[in-house]
C-alpha positions in Angstrom: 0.0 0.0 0.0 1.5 3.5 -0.9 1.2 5.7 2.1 0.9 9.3 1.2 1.3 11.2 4.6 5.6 11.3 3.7 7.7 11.5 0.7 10.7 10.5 -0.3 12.5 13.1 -2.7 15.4 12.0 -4.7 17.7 15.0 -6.1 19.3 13.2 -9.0 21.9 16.3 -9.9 23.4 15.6 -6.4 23.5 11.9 -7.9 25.1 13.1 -10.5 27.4 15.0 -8.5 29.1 12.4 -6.3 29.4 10.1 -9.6 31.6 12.9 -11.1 33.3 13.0 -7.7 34.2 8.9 -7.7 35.3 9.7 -11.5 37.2 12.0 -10.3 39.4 9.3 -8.1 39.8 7.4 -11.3 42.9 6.4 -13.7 41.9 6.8 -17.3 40.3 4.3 -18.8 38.9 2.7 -15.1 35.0 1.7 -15.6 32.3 2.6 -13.3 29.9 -0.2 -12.1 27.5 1.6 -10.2 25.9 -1.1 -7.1 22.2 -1.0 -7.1 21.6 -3.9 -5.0 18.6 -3.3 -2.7 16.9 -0.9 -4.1 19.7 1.1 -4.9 20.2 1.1 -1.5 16.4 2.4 -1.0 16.5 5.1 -3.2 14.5 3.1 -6.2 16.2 0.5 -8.1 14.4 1.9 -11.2 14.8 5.1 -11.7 18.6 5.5 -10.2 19.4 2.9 -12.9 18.1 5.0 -15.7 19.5 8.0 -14.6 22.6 6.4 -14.4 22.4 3.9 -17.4 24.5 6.4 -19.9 26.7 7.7 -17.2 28.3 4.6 -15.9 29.4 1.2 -17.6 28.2 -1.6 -15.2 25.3 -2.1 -12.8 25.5 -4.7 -10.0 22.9 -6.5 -8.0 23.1 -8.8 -5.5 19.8 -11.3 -6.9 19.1 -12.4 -10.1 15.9 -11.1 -9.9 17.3 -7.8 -9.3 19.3 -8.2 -13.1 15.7 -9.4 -14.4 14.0 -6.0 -13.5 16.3 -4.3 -14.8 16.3 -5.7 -18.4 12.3 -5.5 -18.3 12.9 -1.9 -17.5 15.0 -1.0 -21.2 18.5 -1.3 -18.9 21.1 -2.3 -21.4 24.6 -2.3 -19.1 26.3 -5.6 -18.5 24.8 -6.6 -15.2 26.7 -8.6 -12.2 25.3 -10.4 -10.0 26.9 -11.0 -6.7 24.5 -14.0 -5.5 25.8 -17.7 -5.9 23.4 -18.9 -8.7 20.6 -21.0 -7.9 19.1 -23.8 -9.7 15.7 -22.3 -10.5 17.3 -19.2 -12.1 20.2 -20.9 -13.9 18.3 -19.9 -17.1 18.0 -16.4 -16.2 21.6 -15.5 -17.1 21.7 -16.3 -20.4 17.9 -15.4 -21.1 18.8 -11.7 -19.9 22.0 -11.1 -20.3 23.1 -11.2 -16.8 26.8 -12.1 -15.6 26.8 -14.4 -13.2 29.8 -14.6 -9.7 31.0 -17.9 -9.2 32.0 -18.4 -5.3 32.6 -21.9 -5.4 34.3 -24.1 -8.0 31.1 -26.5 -8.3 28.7 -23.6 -9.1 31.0 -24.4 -12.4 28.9 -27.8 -13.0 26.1 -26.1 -12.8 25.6 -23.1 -15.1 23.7 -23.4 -18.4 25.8 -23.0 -21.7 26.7 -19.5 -23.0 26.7 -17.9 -19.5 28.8 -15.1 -18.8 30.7 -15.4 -15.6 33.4 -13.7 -12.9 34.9 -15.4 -10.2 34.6 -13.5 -7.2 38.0 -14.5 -4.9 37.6 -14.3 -0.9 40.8 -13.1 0.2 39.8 -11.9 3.2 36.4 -10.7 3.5 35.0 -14.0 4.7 31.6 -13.9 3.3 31.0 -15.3 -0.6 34.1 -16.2 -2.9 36.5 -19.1 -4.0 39.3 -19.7 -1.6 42.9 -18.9 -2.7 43.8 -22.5 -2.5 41.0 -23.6 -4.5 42.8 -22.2 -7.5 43.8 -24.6 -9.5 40.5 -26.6 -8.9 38.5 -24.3 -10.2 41.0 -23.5 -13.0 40.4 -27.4 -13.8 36.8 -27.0 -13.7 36.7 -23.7 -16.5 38.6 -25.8 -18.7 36.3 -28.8 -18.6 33.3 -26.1 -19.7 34.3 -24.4 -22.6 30.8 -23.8 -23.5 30.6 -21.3 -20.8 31.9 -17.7 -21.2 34.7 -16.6 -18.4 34.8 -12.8 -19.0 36.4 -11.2 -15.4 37.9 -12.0 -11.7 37.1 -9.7 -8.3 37.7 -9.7 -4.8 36.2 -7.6 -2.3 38.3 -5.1 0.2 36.7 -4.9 3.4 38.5 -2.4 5.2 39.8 0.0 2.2 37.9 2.8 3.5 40.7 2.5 6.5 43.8 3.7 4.6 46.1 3.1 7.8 44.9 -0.4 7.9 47.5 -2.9 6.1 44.4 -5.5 5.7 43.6 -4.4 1.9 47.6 -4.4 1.0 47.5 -8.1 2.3 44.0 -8.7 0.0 46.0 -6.9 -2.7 48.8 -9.3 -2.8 46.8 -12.3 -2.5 44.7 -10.9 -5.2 47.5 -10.1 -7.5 48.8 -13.8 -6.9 45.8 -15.5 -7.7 45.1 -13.1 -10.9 48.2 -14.1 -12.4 47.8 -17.9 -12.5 44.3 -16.8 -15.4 44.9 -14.9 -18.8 45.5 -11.6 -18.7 42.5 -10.0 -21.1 39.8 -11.3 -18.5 38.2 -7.7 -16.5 39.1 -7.3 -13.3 37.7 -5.5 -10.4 37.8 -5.1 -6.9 37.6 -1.6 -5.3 34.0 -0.6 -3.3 33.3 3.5 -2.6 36.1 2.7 0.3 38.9 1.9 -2.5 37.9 4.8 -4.7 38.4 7.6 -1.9 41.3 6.5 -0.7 44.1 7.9 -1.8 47.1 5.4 -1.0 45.2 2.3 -2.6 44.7 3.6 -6.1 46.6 0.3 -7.0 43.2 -1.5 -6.6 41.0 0.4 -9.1 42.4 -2.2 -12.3 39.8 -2.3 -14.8 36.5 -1.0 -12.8 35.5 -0.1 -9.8 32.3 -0.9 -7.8 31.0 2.5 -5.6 27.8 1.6 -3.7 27.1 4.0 -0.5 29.3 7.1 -2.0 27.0 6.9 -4.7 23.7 8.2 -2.5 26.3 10.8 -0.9 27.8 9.2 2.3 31.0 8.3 3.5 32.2 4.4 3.4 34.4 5.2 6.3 34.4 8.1 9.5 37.1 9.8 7.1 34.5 13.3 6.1 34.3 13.3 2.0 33.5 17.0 0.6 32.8 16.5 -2.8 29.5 13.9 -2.0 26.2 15.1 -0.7 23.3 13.2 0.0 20.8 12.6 -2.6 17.8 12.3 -0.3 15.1 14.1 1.5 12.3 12.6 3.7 9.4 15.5 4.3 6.2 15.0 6.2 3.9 17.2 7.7 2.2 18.4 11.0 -0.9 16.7 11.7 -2.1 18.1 14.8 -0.8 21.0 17.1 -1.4 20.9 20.8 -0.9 22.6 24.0 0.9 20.7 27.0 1.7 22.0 30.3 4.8 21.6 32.6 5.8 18.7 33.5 3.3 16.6 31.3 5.2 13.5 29.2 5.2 12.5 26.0 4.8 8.9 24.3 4.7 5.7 25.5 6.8 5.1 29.2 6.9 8.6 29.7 10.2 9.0 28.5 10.3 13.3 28.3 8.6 15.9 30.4 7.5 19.0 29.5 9.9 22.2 30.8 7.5 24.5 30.3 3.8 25.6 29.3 4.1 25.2 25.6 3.2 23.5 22.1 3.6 20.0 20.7 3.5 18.9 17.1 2.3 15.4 15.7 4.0 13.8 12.3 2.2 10.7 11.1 6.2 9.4 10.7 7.3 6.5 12.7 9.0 2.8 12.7 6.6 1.3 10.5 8.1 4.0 8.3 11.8 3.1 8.6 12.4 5.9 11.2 14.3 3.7 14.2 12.7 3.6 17.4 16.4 3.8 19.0 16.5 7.3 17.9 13.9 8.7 20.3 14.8 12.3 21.9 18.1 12.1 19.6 17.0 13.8 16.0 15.8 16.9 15.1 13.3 17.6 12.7 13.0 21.0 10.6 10.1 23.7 9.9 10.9 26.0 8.0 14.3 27.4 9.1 14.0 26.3 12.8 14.9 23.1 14.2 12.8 21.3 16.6 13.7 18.5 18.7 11.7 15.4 18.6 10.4 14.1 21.9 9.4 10.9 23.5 9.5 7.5 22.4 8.8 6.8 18.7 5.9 4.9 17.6 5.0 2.9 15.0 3.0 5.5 13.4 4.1 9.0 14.5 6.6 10.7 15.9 6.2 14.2 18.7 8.2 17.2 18.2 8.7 20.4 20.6 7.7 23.2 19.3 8.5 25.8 22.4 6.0 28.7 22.1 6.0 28.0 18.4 2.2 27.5 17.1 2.8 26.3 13.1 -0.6 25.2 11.3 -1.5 21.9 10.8 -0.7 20.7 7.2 2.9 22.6 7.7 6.0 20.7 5.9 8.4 19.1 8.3 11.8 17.6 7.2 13.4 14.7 8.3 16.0 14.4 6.4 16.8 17.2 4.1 20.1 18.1 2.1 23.5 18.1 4.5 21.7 19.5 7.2 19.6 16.6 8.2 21.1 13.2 7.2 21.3 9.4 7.4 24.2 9.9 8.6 23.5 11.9 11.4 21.1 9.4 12.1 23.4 6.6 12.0 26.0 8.1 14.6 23.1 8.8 16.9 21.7 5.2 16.7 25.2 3.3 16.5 24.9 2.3 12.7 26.0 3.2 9.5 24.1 5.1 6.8 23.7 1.9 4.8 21.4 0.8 7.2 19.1 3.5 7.6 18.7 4.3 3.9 18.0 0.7 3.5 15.5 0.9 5.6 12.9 2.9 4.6 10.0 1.6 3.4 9.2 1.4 -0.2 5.7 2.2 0.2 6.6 5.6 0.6 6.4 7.7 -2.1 9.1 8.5 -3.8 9.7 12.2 -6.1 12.2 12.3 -8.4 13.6 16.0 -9.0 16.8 16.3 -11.9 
């Protein structure tokens, strides 16, 4: 069910923006594959990808059925998909074009003829990928299929958005080992938004790169990025406004007293929404030019705000999250998260505007 009482506004020349920005990290000739995975991390899988689809080279997904939305949407960028392939969407690769990661040498046995396929390598990360010394298995197992089409090799970095850290100059090496035991015209990429923007491991960019998060216009890391901004607004508006007198609470368990004689504000915002419970009395909301704190415990369905002596009409616009000055990631910091998580997490029965 849409819900109409917020909306989600998408700036797509900010978009735009922090893509020049990552290109601007690049060595010549270094091809962008923009992640869309979930949604384009909630900002709209759809619309981001054909915004994007003549600005960047490559889209990724993590599902299949991710790659298969895209192609019924007119997308025509080689699409990766991170996912292991599974038996009922073996077909899928070939019937839309989609490039499939092998993580295991025995997903080899099982793809359908004319496939495209990377191997994605775990040196490090721990989570999907074939194991360095599983090598020349899977080697063995490529040359028994010649009827499948091996096209590129990538690792993943999971700490290259800490440039002190030697962890991704130990990935590197492993990387660069395993690399050279295959031919050398196969694509090969490993760097995430982390890798782009920093500096010192410009070595890892080879022959794309794969920015998720700096795409929507936040930092991988707690290193401060000027040239990104966040791409998304969340707006609302006041539903009721109310008197309360000192030393009356607020919400469920009481959780914040009045000061004073003054005004309350309701916003039909709350969890059910993708607005964390775990922030209550920590965010700010904004009418107008003023800020107003929110108060008392989130709820499912709306969300209290202190208005002072302040009396606003009902139907007034109230931001959430707007530009730099309201964020995700000001919300992360506050809840003990990362930005990923909070964009993900707001619902996509919100409505969603689309401003170039």
């Amino acid at each position: 069910m849409v819900r109409l009482n917020s909306k989600i506004t998408i700036h797509l020349n900010k978009l735009e923006g922090n893509l020049n920005a990552i290109k601007s990290r690049l060595r010549s000739g270094v091809k962008v594959m923009a992640v869309v995975k979930d949604e384009a991390y909630g900002h709209g899988l759809i619309k981001i990808a054909e915004f994007l689809q003549h600005k960047v080279d490559w889209f990724c997904v993590v599902f299949a059925e991710e790659g298969k939305v895209l192609r019924e949407s007119g997308i025509k960028n080689p699409v990766l998909v991170f996912e292991t392939p599974q038996k009922n969407k073996l077909g899928w690769y070939k019937e839309f074009g989609l490039t499939a990661s092998v993580a295991d040498p025995d997903v080899i046995e099982l793809l359908e003829a004319g496939t495209d396929f990377h191997v994605n390598f775990d040196t490090g990360m721990h989570r999907l990928g074939v194991l360095p010394h599983q090598v020349d298995e899977l080697k063995k197992k490529i040359e028994s299929r010649p009827d499948l089409n091996h096209t590129g090799l990538y690792t993943h970095f999971f700490k290259s958005e800490i440039p002190e850290a030697g962890d991704t100059s130990d990935q590197l090496e492993v990387f660069k080992s395993i690399i050279s035991k295959f031919r050398d015209d196969l694509y090969v990429h490993t760097s995430n938004s982390g890798g782009v923007f920093s500096s010192s491991h410009q070595d890892l960019q080879f022959d794309g790169v794969r920015p998720g998060i700096s795409l929507y216009g936040y930092e991988p890391g707690e290193a401060l990025i000027d040239d990104i901004n966040p791409i998304i607004d969340w707006s609302s508006f006041l539903m009721q406004v109310k008197p309360i007198k000192k030393g009356e609470t607020v919400s469920y368990g009481g959780r914040w007293e009045a000061p004073e004689d003054g005004f309350i504000g309701v916003v039909p915002v709350g969890y059910g929404h993708g607005l964390f419970r775990i922030l209550s009395n920590k965010i700010k909301v904004l009418i107008g030019e003023r800020y107003y704190p929110q108060i008392g415990t989130i709820t499912m369905d709306f969300i209290m705000i202190d208005l002072g002596q302040d009396m606003p009409e009902p139907g007034t616009e109230v931001f959430l999250l707007k530009g730099n000055d309201l964020t995700a990631g000001d919300w992360a910091r506050k809840a003990g998260t990362i930005p990923y998580e909070i964009v993900t997490s707001i619902k996509e029965s919100l409505v969603r505007e689309y401003k170039d």
